[in-house]
N, C-alpha and C positions, 0 to 999 in steps of 0.2 A: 426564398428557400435557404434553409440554415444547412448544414455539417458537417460532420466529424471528417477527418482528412479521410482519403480515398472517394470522391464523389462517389452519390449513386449512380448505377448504370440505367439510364431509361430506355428499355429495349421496347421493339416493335413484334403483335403477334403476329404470327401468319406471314411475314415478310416474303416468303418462299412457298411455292407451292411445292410437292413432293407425290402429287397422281401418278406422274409419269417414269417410268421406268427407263425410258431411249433416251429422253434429257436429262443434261444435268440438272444437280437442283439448286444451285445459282441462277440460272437460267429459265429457271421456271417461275412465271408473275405471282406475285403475290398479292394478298391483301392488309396493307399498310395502313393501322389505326393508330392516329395521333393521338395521346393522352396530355390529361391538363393537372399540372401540382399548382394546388391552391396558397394564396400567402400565409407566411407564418408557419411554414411546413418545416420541423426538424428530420433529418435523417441521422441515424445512427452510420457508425462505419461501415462498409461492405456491401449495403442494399443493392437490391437491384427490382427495377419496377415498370409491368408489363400492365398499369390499372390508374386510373383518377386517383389524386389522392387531393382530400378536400383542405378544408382552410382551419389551420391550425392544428394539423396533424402531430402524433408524435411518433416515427416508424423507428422500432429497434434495432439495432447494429445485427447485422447478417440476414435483413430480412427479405425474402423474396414477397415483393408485392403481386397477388396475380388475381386479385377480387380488387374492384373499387372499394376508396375506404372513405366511408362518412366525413363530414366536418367532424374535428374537434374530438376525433378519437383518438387511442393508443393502440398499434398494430403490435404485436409481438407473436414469435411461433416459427416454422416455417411448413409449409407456407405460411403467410402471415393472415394473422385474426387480428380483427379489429373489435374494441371493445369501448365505449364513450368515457372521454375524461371524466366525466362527470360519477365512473363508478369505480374511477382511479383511487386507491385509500391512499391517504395523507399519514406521513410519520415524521414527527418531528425530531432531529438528531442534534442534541446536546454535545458539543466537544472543544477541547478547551485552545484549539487553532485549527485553521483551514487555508490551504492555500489560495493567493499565490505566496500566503507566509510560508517559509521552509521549518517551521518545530518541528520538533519530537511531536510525535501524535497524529500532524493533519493529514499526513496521506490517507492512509484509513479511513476516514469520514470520508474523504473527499471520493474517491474510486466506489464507494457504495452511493453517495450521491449520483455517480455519474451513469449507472446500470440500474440503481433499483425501478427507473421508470421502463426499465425493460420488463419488468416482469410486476405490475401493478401497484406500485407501490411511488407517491410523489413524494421525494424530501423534502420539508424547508430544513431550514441547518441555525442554528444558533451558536453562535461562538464569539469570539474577542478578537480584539483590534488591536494590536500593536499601534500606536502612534510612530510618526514619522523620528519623532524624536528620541525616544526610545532606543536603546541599543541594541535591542532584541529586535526589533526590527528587519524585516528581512522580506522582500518581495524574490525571491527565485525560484519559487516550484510553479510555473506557474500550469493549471489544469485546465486542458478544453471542457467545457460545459454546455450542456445547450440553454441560449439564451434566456428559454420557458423558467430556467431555475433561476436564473441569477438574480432576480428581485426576490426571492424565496431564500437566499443565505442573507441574514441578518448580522451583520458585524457590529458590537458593543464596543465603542472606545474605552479603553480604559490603560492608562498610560503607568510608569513608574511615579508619578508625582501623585498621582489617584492614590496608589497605593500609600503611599507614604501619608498624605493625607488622613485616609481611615486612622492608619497605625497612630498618628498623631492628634488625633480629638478622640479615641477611645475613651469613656467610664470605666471606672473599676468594675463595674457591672459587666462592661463589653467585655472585659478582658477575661473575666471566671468563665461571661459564655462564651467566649473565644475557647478557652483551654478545655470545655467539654465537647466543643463543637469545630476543632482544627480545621477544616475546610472554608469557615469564617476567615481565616487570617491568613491563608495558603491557599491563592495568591490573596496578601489583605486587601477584602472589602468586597471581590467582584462579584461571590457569589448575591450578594444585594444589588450589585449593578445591573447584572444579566439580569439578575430577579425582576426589577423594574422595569426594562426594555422589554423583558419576554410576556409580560402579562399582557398587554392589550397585544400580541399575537397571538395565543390561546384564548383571549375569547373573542376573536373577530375572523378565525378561521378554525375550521371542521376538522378534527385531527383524529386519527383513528389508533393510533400508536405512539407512546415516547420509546427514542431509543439515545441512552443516555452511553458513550463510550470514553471511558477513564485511559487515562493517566494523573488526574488527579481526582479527589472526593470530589469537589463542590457539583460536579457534572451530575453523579449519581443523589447526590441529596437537591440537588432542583429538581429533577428528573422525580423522584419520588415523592418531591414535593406542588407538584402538576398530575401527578399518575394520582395522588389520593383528592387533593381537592377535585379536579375533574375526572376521575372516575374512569382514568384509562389505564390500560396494559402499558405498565413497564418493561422494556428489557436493556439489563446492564453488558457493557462490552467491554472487558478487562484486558488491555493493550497489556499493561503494566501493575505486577501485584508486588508487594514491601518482600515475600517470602521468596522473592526473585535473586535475592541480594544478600542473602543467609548467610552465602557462604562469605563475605565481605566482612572484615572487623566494626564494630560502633561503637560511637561511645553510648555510654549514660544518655545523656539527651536526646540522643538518637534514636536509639533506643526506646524512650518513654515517648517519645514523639511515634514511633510505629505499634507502638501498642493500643496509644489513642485513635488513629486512623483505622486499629485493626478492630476496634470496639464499634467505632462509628460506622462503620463497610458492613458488620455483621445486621447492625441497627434497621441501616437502609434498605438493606436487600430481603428484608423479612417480606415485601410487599413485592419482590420482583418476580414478574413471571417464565422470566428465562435468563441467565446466564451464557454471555459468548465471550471466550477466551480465545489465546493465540497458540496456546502449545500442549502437548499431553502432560507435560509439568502443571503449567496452569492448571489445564482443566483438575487434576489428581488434587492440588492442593486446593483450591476453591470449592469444591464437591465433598470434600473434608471438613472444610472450614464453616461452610458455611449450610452444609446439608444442603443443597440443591444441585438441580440438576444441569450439567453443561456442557454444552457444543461446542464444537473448536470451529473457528473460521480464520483460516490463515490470512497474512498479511498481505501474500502475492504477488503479481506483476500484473500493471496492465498491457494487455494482450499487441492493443494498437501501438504500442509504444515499442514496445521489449519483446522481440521478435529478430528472428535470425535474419540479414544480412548478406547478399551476395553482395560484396564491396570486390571494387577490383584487387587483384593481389599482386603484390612485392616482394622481390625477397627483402628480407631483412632479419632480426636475429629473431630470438625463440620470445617474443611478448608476452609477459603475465604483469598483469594490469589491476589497482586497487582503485577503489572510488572512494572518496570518504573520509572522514577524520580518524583519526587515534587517540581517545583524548588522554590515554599514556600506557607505557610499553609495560605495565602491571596488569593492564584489564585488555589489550590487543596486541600480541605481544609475533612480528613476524622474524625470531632469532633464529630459529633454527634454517629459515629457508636462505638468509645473509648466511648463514656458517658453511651450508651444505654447498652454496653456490661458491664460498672465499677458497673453502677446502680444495674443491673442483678444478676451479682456474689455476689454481698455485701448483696443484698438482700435475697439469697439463692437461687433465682429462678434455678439459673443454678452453676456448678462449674465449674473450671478453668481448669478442665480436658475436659470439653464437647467442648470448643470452641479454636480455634485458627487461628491469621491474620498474614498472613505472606507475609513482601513488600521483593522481589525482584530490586536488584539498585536501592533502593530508599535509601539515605541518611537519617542517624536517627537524626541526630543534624534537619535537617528538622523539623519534628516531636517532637522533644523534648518539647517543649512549652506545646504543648498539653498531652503528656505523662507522665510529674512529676508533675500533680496533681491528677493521679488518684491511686485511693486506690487499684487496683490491675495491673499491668503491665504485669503480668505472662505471658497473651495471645497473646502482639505481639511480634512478630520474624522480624528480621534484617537479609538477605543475601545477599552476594555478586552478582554483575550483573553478571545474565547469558549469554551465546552468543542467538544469534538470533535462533539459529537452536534447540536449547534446550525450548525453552519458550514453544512450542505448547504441550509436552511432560506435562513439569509443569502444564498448565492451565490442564489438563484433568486431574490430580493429587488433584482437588479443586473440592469440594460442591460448590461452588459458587467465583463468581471473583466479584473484584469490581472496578468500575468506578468512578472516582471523576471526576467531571465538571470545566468547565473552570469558576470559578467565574469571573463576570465583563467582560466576551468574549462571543460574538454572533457569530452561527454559526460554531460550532469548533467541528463536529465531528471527531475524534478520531479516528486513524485505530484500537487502540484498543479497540474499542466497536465492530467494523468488526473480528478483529480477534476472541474475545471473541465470537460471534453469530457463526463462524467456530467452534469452537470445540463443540461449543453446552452447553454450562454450564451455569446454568440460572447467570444473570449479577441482580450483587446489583448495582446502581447508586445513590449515593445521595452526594450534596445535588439535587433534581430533578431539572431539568432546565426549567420545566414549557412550553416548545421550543420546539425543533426539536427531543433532543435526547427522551424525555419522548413520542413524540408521534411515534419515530419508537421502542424502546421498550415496548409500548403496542399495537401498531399495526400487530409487529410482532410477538408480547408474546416473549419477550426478557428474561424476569428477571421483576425487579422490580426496582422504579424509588420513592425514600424515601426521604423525606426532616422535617421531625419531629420527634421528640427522642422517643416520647411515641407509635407513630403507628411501629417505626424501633423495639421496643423493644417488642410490640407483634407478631411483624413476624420472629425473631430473634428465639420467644420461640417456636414457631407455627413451625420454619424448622428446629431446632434442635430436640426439639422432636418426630418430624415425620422421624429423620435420625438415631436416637438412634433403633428407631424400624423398619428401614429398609426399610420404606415409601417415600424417599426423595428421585425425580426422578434423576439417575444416569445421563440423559440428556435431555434437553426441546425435543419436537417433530415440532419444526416451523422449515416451508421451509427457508433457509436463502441463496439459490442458488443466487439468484437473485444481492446477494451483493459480490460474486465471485470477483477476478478481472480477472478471463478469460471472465466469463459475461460482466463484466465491460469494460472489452476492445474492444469485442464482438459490444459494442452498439459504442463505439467509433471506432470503424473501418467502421462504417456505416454513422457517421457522416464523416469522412473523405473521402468514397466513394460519398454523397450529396454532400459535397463541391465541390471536383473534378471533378464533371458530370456538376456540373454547371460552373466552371471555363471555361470546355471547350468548354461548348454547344457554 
């Protein structure tokens, strides 16, 4: 028997009789039926199960089992139905990393991989390898899966020297169709490598769907280069679009490099039968760009993970807590909340012991610009990056987390605003973005969304002193289910059911 942390519960029916009205019903005999989990049985997190469950089951996260389930079925619902693998559809997800690599990109495949078999849908996953060698290299996210998958994620080595390779035996030939076809050469060469690994896995297995999810081309143009040879429904999933970054200076080359890419996207997507994006920016510009039509399906939190926290409590000063890098104080930029706190201290309002900010992997040379002019330093702290599976633990360890915004980038929610609304801890955001993120954290009572030094430094005093006296809520009270990525996958395995119903009709 395989799964997800929290065992399932194997409860007994009947254990208690309850006829009798003079006895307790502790004390009342019951009738205690033993049940058998067959091998090779995955459980999802939270189960609990009062039935047979046969050999090679797959029972979904939260499921009450209270019917025997066949060999070799999928249970989902609750209570749960069981339905045979065998009328499980297959969708094969294109993306360009998956953990336990940490890039830009793999959470996202990977958290739909790990729910779609909840609701009818089997991934395999096609994506690339970092080699060991490689600097990009990076094993630390690493994601529970159930075992069923893991020979189903196909990893393509393809290293820095691969690369360099292609670039260095190009034809002049190569290179004119490189410059009409940029996806070719960005990352060079791998869209032919994936090319070659993935073909005898589309014809030696039954695929009912491609779902191809960008942060770069080559994904989407394999993806539609499988959907027209074999004659399947595409859908594109745009993490990351060039009109993201508008507001950011280019040069020339830059420039004609995003126009090529904006040529080639329009090309591809002519054969796509749905569109999923991450923000109402996205969706507004792709729906523009491209005339079709588009669903948002956000980044999220998973549930099992990123969840509230009863940790014992300490006193200690007022913790607001960052996860993450800065890759420079032009595009994450946390000055105003160093000003409003140096102001504070100097002025007496508060002392050096009441407050403390503490960035995890975030580089302090970063930060330094901003740090050596102010007249006390004392309050922030510098740690080492933590693994992935330690963060959720941290953020419930903080009065407050904080979000810096994507200065000069539209549309760029964060998973870590999603994960932050998981644990439940009211979220600082500043500078406000005036956009999307400010209007889902006060739609959802997130936290607070600050972009001026003097309003940050009356709410600064306003939640430390309501924390000194034990008034400062331990965790917001907003629904934040909705932004799940079981939810999340939940809504997307229904667009992919739409698509497929209509492919066939």
């Amino acid at each position: 028997m395989l799964s997800l942390p929290k065992l399932p519960v194997c409860q007994r029916k009947n254990q208690h009789g309850f006829a009798k009205t003079d006895i307790p019903i502790f004390k009342q005999p019951g009738f205690a039926t033993n049940y058998q989990i067959g091998p090779d049985v995955w459980f999802g997190a939270n189960c609990s199960t009062m039935a047979n469950v046969g050999e090679g089951c797959v029972i979904g996260a939260g499921q009450d089992v209270v019917k025997d389930i066949p060999d070799w079925s999928v249970a989902v619902g609750n209570p749960a139905i069981s339905k045979s693998r065998k009328q499980v559809k297959n969708v094969l997800i294109i993306c360009g990393s998956f953990p336990p690599q940490s890039l830009v990109g793999g959470l996202r495949p990977a958290m739909f991989a790990k729910y779609l078999l909840n609701y009818g849908w089997n991934p395999w996953v096609l994506t690339r390898n970092f080699t060991k060698e490689d600097f990009r290299y990076d094993e630390k996210m690493p994601i529970e899966l159930p075992d069923s998958l893991k020979h189903q994620i196909i990893k393509v080595d393809y290293s820095l020297v691969d690369e360099q390779t292609y670039l260095e035996t190009r034809t002049i030939i190569d290179k004119i169709r490189d410059f009409f076809y940029p996806e070719y050469s960005n990352p060079p060469g791998l869209y032919f490598a994936v090319k070659r690994k993935s073909t005898d896995i589309i014809l030696n297995n039954r695929f009912d769907l491609i779902f191809a999810t960008i942060p770069d081309q080559w994904q989407l143009t394999l993806g539609a280069h499988f959907a027209e040879k074999y004659k399947l429904p595409l859908i594109a999933d745009f993490r990351d679009i060039k009109e993201q970054e508008e507001g950011l200076g280019r040069s020339f080359r830059t420039s004609l490099q995003v126009i090529r890419f904006a040529i080639r996207r329009f090309i591809t997507t002519r054969n796509v039968k749905h569109i999923i994006t991450v923000s109402e920016f996205h969706k507004r510009t792709l729906e523009k760009r491209l005339k079709r039509r588009c669903s948002i399906i956000y980044n999220g939190f998973d549930g099992a993970s990123f969840k509230p926290m009863n940790l014992p409590k300490g006193k200690g000063p007022f913790r607001i807590i960052y996860i993450g890098r800065i890759l420079d104080i032009w595009y994450r930029n946390p000055k105003i909340l160093f000003i409003a706190l140096d102001e504070l201290i100097t002025q007496g309002t508060i002392s050096l012991s009441d407050v403390l900010i503490e960035f995890f992997g975030t580089e302090r040379k970063k930060l330094d610009l901003l740090i050596k002019d102010l007249k006390n330093q004392e309050f922030i702290k510098f740690h080492d990056r933590i693994s992935y599976a330690d963060v959720p633990v941290k953020l419930n360890e903080a009065q407050m987390l904080l979000l810096l915004t994507n200065e000069g980038r539209n549309g760029i929610l964060t998973t870590k605003l999603f994960e932050y609304a998981g644990v439940k801890k009211p979220i600082l955001c500043i500078p406000g973005d005036q956009k999307e993120i400010d209007k889902l954290i006060h739609d959802y009572r997130l936290g607070y969304s600050i972009s001026d030094v003097n309003t940050l430094k009356k709410k600064l005093v306003e939640w430390i002193d309501s924390y000194n006296v034990g008034s400062f809520p331990v965790h917001i009270s907003s629904n934040v289910e909705f932004f799940s990525r079981e939810n999340q996958t939940r809504v997307l395995s229904q667009i992919f059911n739409d698509v497929l119903e209509i492919q066939n009709s």
